[in-house]
DOLUMSE-258822 format. One line per 2 residues: number of its first residue (from 1); their letters; for each residue y, x, z of N, C-alpha, C, O. Coordinates in steps of 0.001 Angstrom, whole numbers, plus 524288, in hexadecimal, padded with zeros to 5 digits. Layout:
# residues N
NUM> a> Y/X/Z/Y/X/Z/Y/X/Z/Y/X/Z; ...
This chain:
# residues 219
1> xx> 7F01F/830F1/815C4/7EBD1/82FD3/81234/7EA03/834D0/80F7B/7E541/83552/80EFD; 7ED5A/838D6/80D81/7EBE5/83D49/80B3F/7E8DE/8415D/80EF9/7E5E1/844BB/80D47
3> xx> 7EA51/8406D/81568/7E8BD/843DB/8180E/7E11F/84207/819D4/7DD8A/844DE/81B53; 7E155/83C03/818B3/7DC33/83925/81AC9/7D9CF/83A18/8150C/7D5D4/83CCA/8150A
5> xx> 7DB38/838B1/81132/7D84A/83A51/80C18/7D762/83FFC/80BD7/7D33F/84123/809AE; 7D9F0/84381/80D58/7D6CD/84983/80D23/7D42E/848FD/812E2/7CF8E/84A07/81215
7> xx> 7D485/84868/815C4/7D029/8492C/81AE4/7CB5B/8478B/819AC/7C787/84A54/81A80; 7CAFE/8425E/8175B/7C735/84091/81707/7C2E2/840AC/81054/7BF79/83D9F/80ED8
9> xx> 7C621/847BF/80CAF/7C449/848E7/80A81/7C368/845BA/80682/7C090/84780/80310; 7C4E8/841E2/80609/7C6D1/83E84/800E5/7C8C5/8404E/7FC54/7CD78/83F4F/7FC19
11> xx> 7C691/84366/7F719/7C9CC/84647/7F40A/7CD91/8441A/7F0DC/7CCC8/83FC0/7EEF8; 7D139/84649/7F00E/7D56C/84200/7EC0E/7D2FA/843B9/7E68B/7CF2C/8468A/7E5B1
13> xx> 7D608/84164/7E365/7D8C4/83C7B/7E248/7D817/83819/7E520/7D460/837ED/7E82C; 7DAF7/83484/7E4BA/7DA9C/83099/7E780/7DCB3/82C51/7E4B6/7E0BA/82D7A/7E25A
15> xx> 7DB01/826F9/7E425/7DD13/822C8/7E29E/7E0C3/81EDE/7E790/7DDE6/81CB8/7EAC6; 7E3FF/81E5B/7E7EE/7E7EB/81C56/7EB8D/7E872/815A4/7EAA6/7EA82/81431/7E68E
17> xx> 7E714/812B6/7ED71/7E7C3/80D08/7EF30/7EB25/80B5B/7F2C6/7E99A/80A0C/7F723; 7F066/80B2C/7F156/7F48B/806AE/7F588/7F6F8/802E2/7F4FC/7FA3A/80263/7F17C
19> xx> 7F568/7FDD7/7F9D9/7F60B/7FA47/7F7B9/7FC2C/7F709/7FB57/7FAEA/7F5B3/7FFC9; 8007A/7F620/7FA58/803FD/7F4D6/7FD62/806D9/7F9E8/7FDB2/80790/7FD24/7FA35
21> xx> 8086C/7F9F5/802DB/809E7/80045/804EA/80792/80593/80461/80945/80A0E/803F6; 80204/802D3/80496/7FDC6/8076F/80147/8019B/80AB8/7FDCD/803BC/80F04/7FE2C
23> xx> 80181/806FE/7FA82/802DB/807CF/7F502/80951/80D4C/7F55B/80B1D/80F9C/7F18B; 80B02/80DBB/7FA70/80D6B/810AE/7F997/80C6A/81793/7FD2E/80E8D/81BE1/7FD41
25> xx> 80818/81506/7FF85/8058C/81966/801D4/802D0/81BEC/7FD18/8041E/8207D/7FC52; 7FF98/81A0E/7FA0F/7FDA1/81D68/7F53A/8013C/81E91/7F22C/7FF93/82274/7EFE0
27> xx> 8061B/81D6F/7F050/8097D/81EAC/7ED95/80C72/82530/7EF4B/80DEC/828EC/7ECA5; 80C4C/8241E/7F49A/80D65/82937/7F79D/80A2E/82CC4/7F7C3/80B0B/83132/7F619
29> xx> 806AF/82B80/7F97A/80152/82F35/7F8B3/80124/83267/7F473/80148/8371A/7F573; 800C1/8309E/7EE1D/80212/830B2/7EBA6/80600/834EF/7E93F/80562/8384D/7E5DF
31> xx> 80A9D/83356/7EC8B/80EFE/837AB/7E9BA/80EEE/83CD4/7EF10/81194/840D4/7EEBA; 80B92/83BA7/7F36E/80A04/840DF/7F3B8/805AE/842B6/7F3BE/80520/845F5/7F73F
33> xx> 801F0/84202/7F118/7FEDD/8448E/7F178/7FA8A/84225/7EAE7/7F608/8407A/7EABB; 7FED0/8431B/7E62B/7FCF5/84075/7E2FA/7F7CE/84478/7DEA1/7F597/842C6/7DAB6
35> xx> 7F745/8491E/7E0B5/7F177/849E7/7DDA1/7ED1D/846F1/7E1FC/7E888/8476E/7E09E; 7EDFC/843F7/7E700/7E91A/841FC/7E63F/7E7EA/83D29/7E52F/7E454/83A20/7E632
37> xx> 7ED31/83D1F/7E20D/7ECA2/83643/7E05E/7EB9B/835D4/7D9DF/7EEB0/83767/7D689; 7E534/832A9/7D8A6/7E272/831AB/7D57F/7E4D0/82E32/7D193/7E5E8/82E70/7CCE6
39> xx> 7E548/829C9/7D68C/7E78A/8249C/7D2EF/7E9BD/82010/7D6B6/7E891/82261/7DAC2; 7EBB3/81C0B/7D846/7EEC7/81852/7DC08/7EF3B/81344/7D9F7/7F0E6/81236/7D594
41> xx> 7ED9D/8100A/7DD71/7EE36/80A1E/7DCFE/7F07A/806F7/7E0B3/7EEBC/80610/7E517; 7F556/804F1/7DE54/7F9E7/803B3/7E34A/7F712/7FE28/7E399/7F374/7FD28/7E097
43> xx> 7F88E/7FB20/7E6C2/7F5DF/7F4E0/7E8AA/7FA44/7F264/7E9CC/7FBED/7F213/7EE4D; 7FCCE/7F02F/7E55D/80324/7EBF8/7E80D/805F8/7F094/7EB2F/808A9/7EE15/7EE4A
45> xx> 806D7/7F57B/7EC15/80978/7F92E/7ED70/80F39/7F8C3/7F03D/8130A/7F78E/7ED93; 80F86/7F973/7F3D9/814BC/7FA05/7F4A9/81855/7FD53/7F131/81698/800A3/7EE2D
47> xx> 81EC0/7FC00/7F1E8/8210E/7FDEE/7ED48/8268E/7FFA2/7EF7B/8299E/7FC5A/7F135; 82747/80306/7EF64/82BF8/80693/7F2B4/83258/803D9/7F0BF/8363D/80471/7F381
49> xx> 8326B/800F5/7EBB6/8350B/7FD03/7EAE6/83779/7F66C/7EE8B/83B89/7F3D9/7EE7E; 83191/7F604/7F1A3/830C8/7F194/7F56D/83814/7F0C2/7F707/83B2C/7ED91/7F531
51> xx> 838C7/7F422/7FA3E/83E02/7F2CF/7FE3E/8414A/7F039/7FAA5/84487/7ED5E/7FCC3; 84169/7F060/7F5F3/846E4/7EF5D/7F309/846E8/7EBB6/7EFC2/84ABE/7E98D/7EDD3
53> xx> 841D7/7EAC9/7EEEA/84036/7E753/7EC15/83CD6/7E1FB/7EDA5/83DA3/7DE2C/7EAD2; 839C2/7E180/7F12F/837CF/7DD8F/7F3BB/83B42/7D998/7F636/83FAC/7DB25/7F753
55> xx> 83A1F/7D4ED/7F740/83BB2/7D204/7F966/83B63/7D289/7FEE5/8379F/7D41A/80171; 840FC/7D0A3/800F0/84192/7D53C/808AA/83C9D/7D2A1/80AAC/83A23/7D63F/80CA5
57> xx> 839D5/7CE2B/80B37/8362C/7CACE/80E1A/830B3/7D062/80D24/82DC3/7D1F2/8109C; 830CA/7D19D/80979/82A55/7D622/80957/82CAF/7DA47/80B96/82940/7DD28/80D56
59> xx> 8321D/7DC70/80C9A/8302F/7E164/80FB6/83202/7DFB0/8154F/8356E/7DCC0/816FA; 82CC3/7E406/81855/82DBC/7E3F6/81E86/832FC/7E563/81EF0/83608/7E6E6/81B8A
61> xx> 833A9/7E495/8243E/83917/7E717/8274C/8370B/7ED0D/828FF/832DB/7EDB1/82B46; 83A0A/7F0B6/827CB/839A4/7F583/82A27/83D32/7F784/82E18/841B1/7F5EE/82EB9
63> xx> 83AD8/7FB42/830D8/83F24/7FD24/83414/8439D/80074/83205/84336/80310/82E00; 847CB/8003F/834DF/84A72/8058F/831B5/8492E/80989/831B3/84601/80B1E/834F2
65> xx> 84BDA/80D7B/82CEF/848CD/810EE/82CE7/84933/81594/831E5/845E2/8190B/83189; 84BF4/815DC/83549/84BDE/81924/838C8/847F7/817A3/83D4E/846D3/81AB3/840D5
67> xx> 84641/81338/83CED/842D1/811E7/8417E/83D8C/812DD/83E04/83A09/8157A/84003; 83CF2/810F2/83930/837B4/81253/83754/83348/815F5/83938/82EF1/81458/83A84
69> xx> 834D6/81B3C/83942/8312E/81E0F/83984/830FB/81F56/83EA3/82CD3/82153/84004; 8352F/81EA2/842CC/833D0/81E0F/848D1/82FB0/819BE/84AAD/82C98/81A2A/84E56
71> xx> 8307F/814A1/8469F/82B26/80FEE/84798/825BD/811AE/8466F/821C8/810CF/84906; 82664/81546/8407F/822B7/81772/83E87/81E8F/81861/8433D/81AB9/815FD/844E0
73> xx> 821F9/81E59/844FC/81EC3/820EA/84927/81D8C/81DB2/84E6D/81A34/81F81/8515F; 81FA5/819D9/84F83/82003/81831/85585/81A8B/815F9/85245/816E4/817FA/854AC
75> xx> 81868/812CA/84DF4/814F0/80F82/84D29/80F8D/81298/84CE1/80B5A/81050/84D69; 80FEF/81796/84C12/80CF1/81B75/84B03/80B15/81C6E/8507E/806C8/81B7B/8526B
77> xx> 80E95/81E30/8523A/80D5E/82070/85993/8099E/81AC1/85A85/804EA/81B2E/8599F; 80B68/8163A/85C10/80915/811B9/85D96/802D2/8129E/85BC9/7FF48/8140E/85EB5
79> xx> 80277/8118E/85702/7FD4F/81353/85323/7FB20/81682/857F3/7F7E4/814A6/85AFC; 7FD50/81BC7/85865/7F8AB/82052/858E1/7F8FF/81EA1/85F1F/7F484/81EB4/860DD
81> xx> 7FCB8/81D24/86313/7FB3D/81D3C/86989/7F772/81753/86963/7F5A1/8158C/86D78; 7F6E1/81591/865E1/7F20B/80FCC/8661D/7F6F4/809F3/869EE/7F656/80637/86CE6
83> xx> 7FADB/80C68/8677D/7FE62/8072D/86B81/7FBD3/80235/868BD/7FA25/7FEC7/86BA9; 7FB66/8018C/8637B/7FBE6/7FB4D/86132/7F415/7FADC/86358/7F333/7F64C/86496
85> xx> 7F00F/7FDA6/863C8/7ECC5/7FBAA/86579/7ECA5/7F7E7/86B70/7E9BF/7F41E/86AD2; 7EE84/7F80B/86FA7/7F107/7F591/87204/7F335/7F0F5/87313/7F396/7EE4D/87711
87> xx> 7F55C/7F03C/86C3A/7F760/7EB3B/86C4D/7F520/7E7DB/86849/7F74D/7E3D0/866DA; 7F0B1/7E986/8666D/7ECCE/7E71D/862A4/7E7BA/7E4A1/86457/7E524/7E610/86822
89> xx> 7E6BC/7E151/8619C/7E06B/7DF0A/86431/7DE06/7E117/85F3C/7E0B3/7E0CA/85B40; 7D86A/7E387/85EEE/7D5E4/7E5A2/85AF8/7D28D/7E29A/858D1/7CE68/7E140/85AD7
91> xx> 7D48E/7E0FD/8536D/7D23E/7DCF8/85242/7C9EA/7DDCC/8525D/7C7A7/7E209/85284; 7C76D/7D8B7/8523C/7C271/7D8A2/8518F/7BF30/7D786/84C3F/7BF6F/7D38A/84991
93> xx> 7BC85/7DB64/84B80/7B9A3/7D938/84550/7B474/7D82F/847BB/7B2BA/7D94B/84C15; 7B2EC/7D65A/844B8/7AD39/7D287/84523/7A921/7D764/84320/7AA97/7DB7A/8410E
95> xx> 7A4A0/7D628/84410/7A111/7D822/8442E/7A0CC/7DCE4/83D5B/7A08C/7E1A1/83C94; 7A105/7D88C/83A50/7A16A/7D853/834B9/7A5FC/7D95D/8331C/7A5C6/7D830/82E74
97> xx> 7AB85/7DB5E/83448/7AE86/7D97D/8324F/7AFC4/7DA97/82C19/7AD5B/7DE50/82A3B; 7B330/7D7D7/828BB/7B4AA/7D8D5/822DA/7B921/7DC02/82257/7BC63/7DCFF/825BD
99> xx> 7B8EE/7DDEB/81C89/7BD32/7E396/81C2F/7C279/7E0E8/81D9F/7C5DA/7E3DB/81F5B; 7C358/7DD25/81D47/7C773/7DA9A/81E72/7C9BD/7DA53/82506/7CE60/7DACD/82633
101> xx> 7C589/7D97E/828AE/7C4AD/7D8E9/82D3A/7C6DC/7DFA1/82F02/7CB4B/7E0CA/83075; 7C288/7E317/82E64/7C4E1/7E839/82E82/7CA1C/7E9ED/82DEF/7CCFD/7EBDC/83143
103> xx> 7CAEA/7E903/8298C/7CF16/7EAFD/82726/7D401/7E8BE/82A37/7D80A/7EB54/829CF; 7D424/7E3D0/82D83/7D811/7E34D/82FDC/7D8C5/7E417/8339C/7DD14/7E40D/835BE
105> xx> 7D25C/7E597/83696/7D2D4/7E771/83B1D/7D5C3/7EC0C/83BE5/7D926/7ECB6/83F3E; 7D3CB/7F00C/837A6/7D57A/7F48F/836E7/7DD8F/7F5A8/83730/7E05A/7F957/83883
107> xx> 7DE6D/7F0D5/83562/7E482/7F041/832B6/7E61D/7EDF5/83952/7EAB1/7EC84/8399C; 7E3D7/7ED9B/83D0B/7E567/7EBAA/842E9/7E5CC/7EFE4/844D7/7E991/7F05D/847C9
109> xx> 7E21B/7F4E7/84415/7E3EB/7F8CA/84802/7E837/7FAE0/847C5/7EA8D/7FB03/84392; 7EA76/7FD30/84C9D/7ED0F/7FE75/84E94/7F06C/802B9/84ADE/7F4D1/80187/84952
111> xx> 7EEEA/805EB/84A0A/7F066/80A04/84672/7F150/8068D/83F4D/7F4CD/8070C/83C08; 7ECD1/8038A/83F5C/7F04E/80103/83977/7F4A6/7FE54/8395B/7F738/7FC8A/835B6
113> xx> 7F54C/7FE3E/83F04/7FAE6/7F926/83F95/7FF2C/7FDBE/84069/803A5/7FCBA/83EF7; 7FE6A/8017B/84213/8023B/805B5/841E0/80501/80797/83B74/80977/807CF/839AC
115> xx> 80004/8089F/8398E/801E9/80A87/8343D/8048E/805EB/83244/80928/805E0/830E1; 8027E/80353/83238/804AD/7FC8B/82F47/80A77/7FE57/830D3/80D78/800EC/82E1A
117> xx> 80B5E/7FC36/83639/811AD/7FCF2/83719/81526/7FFB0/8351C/8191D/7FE67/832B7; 8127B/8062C/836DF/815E5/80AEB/83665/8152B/80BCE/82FEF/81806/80EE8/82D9F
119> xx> 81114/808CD/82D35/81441/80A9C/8279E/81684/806C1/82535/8166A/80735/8206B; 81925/801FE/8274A/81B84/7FF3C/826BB/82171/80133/827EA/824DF/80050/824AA
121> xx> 82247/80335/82B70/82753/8072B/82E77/828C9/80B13/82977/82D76/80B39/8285C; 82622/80D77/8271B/8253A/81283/8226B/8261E/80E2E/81CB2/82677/81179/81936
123> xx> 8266F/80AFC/81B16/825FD/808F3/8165D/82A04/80A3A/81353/828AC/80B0B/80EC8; 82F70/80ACC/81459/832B0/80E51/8121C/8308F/812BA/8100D/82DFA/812E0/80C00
125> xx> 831A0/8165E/812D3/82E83/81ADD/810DE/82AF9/81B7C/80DED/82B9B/81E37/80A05; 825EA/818EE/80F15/82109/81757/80A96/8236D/8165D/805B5/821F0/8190A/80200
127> xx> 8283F/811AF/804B9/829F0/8105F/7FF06/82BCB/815AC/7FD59/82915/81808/7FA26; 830C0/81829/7FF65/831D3/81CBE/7FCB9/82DEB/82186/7FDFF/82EC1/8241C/7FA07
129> xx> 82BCA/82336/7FFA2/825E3/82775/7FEE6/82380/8252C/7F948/8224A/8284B/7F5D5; 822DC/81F3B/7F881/82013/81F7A/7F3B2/82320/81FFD/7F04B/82217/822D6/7EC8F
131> xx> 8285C/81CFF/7F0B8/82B9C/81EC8/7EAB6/82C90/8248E/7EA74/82C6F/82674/7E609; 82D90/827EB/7EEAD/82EF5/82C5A/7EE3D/82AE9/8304E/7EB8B/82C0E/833F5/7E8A2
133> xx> 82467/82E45/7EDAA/82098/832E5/7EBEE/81C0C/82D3C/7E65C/8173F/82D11/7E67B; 81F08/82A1E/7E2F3/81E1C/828E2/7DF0F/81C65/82B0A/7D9F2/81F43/82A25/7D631
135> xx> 8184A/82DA8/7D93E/816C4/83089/7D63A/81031/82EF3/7D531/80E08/82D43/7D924; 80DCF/82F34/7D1C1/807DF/82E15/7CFDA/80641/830CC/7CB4E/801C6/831CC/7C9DE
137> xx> 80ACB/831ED/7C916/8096F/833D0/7C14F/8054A/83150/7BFC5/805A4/82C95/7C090; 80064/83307/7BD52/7FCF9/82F4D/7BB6C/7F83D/82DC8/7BC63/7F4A1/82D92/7B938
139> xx> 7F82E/82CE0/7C007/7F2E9/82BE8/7C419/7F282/82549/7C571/7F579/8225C/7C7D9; 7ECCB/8244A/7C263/7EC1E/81E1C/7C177/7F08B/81AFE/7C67F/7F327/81D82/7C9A8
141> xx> 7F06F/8168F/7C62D/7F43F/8140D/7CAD0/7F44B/80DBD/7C7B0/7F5CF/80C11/7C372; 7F21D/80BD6/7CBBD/7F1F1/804F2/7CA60/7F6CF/802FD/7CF8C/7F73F/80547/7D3C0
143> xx> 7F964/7FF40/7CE2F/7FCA9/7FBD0/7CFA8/7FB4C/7F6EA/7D10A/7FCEF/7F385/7CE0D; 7F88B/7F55B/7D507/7F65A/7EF2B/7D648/7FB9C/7EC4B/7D7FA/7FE10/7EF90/7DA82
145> xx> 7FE03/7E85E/7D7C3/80149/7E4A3/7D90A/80146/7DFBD/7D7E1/80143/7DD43/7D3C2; 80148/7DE5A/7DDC5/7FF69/7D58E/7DE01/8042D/7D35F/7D9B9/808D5/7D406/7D8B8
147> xx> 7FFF6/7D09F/7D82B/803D6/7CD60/7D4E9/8048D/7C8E2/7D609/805C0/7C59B/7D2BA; 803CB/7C790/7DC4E/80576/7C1D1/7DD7C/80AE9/7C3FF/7E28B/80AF3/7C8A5/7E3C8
149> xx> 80EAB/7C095/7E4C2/811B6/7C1C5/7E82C/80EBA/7C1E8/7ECDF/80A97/7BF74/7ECDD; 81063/7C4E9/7F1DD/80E7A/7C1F3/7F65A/81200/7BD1A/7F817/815E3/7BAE6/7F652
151> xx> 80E7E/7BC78/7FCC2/80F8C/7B4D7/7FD88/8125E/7B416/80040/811CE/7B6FE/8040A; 815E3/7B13F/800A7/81ACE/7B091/8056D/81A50/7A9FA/80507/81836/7A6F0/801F4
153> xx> 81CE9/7A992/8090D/81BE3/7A3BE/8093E/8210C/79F57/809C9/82142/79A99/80A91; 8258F/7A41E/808D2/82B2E/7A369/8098A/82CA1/7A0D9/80311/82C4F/7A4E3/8007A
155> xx> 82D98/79DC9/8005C/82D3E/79DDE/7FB29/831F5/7A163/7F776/8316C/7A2F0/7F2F0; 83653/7A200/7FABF/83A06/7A790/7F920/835E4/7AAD0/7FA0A/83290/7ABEE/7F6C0
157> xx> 83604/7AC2E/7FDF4/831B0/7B212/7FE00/82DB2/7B243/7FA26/82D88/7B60F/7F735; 82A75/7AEAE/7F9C7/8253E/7ADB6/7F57D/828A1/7B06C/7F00E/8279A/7B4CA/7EE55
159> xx> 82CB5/7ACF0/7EDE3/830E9/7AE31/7E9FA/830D8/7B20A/7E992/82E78/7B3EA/7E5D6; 833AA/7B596/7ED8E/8368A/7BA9A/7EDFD/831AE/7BF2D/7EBBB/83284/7C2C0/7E8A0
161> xx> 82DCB/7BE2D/7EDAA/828FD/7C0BA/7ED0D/826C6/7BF73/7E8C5/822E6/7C244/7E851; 82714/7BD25/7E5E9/8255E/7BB14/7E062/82679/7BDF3/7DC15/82435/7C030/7D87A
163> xx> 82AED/7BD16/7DDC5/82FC0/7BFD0/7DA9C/82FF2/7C736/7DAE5/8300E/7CA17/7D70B; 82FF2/7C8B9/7E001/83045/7CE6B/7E035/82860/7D089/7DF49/82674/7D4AB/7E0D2
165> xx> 82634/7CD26/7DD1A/820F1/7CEE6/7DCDE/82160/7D037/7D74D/81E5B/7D36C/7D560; 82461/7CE4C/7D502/82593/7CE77/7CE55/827AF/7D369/7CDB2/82740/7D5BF/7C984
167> xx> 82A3E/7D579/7D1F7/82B39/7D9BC/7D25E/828F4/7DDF9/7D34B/82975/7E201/7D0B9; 824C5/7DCFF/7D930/82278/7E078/7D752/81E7B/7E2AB/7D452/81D4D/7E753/7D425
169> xx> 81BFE/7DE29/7D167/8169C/7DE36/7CE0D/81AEA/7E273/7CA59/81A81/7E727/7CB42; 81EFF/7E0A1/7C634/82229/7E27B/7C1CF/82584/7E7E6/7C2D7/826CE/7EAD8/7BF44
171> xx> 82670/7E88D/7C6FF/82A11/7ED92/7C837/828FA/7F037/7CB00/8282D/7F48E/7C919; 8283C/7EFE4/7D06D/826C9/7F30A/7D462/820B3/7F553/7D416/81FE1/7F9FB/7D336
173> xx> 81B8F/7F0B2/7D518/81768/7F20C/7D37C/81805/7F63D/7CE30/81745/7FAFD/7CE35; 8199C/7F2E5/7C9C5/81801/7F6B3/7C50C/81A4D/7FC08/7C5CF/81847/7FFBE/7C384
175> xx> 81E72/7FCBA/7C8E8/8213F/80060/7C8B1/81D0D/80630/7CB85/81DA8/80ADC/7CA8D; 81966/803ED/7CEBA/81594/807CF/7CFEC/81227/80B31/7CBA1/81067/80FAA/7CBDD
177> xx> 811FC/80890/7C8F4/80D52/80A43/7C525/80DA5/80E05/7C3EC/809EC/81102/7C358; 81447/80F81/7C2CD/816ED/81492/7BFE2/8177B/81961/7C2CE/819A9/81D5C/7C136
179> xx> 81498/81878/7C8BF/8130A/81D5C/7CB37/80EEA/81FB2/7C84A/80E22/82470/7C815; 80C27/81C14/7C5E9/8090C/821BE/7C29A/808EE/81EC3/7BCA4/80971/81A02/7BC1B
181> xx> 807F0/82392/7B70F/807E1/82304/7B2E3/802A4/81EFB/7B150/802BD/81CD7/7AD02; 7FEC7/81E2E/7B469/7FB35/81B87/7B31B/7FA10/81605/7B773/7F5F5/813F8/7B8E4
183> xx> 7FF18/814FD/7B885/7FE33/810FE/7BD23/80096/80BC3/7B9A3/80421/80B85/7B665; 7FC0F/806AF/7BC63/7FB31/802EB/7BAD0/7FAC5/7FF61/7BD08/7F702/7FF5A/7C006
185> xx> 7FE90/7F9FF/7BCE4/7FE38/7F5AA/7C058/7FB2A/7F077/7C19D/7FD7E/7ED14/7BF1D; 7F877/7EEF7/7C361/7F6D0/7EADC/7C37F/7F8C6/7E580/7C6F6/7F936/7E5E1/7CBBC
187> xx> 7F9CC/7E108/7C483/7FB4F/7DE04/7C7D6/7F681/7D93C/7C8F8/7F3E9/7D693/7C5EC; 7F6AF/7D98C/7CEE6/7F316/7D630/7D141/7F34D/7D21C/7D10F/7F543/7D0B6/7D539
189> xx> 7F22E/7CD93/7CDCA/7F49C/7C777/7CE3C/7F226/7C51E/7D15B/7F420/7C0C0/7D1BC; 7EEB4/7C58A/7D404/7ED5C/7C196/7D7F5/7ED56/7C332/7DCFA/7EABB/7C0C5/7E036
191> xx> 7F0A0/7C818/7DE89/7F095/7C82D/7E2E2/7F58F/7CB43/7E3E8/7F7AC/7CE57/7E0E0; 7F748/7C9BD/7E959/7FF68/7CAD0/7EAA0/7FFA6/7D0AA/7EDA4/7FEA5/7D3BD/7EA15
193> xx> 80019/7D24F/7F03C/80050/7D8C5/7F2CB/7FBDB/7D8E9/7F641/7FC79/7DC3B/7F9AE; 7F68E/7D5E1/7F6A3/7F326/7D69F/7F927/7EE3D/7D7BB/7F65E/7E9F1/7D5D7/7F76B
195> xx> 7EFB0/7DC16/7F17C/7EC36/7DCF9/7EF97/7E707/7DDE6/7F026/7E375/7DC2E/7ED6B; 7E6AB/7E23E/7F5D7/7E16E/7E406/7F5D5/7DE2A/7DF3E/7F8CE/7D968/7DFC2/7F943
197> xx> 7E068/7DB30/7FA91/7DCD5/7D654/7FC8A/7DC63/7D2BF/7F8EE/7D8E3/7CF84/7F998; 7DF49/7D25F/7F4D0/7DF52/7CCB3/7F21C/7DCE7/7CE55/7EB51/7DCA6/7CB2A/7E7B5
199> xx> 7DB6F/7D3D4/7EB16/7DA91/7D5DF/7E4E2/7D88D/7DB46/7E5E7/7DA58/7DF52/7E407; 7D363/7DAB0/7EA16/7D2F8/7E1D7/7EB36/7D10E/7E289/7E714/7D36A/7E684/7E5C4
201> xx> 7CE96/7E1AE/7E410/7CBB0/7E24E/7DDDB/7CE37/7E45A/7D975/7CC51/7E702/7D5ED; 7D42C/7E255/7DA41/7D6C9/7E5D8/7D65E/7D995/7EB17/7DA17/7DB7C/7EE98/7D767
203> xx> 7D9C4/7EB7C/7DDA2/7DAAB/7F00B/7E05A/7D4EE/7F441/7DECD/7D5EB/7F868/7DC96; 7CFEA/7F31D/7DFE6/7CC78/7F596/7DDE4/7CCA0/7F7DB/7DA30/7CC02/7FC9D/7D9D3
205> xx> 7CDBA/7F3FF/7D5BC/7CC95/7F585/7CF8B/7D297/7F96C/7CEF6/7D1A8/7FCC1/7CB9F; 7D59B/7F9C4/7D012/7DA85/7FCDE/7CFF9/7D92C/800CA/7D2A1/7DA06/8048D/7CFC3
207> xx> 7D7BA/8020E/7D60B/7D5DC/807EA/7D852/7D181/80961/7D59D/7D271/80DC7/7D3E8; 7CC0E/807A4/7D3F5/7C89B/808EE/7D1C5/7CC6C/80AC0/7CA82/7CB82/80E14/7C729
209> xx> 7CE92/8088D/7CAC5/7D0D7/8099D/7C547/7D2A0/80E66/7C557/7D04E/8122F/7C37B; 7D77A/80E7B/7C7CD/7D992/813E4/7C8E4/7D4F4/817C3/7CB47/7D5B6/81BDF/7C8E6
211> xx> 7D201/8184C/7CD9E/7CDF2/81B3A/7D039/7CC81/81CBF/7CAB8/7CD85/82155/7C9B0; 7CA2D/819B7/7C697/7C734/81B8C/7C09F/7CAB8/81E0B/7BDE9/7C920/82151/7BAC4
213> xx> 7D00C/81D30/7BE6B/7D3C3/81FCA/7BA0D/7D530/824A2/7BC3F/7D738/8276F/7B8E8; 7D4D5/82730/7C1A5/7D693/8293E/7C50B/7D169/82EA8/7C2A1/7D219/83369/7C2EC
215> xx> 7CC52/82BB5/7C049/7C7AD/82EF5/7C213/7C7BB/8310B/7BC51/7C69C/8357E/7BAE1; 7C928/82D2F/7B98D/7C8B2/82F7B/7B388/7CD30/8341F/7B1D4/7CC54/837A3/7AEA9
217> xx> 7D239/83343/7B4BA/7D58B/83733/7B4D9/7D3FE/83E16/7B62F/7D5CA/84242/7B499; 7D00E/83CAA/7B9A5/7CEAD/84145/7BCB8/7CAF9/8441C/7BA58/7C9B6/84881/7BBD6
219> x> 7C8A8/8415D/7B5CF/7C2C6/841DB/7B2A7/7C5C3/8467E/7AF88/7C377/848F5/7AC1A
């Protein structure tokens, strides 16, 4: 991202939006390369805490770690020789289609199903890269987090998730904020970790926010 944001002459500062796993790609970003970071708005964020604290049913199965980064690359190679085109039918949009329509077409190709995987293989690493390069000092930073559980349909599981959501609205979420001196949480009540579909409006107003506090700093 740092190498496509200078190619394409984009000047920093920069305001940073991640939402999920996002959320720990800007965090990284971040602790390297933090004069060009303005200001950051995590979205329900992943939380390098997850493994130890979640209930086992939310995290994937990973490989071990010695096979990891051999899957990594085998998923990568696949990507670039076009093997998974092959075994895909490409989906069809309609004449008209909606951002929605796009957008999943887009999430079918071949190469997005690569990254999908292979940074699924890396998620270790991602948690400690962000705890390790955790740093913001005082550069605006909003905290979005659902304040409903997601849905299971198991009624232990529903439970289990009820319960560790209390957790993370109160501890884990809040516990972000304190990456920077001026970071601030908001909790989403009407909508569960699918923020940017179910409440893009307060995702807006949280980046436009930080974007103004970001500009008055600079004044």
């Amino acid at each position: 991202m740092h190498a496509l944001l200078h190619r394409a002459s984009v000047p920093a500062p920069y305001v940073l939006a991640g939402w999920s796993f996002g959320g720990l790609n800007v965090r990284v970003y971040n602790g390297m390369y933090p004069a060009d970071i303005a200001g950051m708005v995590l979205i329900d964020s992943a939380h390098e805490d997850e493994p130890q604290r979640a209930p086992k049913f939310f995290l994937a199965d990973t490989a071990p770690a010695y096979l990891r980064h051999p899957l990594y690359l085998m998923m990568k190679a696949t990507g670039w020789a076009g093997a998974l085109r092959f075994m895909q039918r490409r989906p069809q949009l309609p004449a008209r289609p909606t951002k929605q329509q796009v957008i999943g077409a887009l999430r079918q190709q071949p190469k997005s199903l690569v990254t999908d995987i292979s940074t699924g293989l890396m998620v270790p690493e991602s948690y400690r890269e962000a705890h390790d390069l955790a740093r913001m000092g005082s550069a605006p930073l909003i905290v979005l987090t659902a304040g409903k559980p997601q849905r299971w349909n198991n009624p232990e599981m529903a439970r289990q998730a009820a319960a560790y959501q209390q957790v993370w609205i109160h501890e884990m979420q809040s516990q972000l904020t304190r990456l920077s001196s001026r970071g601030r949480q908001i909790v989403v009540e009407n909508s569960d970790h699918g923020i940017p579909d179910e409440a893009p409006e307060v995702v807006v107003s949280a980046i436009q926010e930080v974007v103004t506090a970001a500009r008055v700093e600079s004044q």
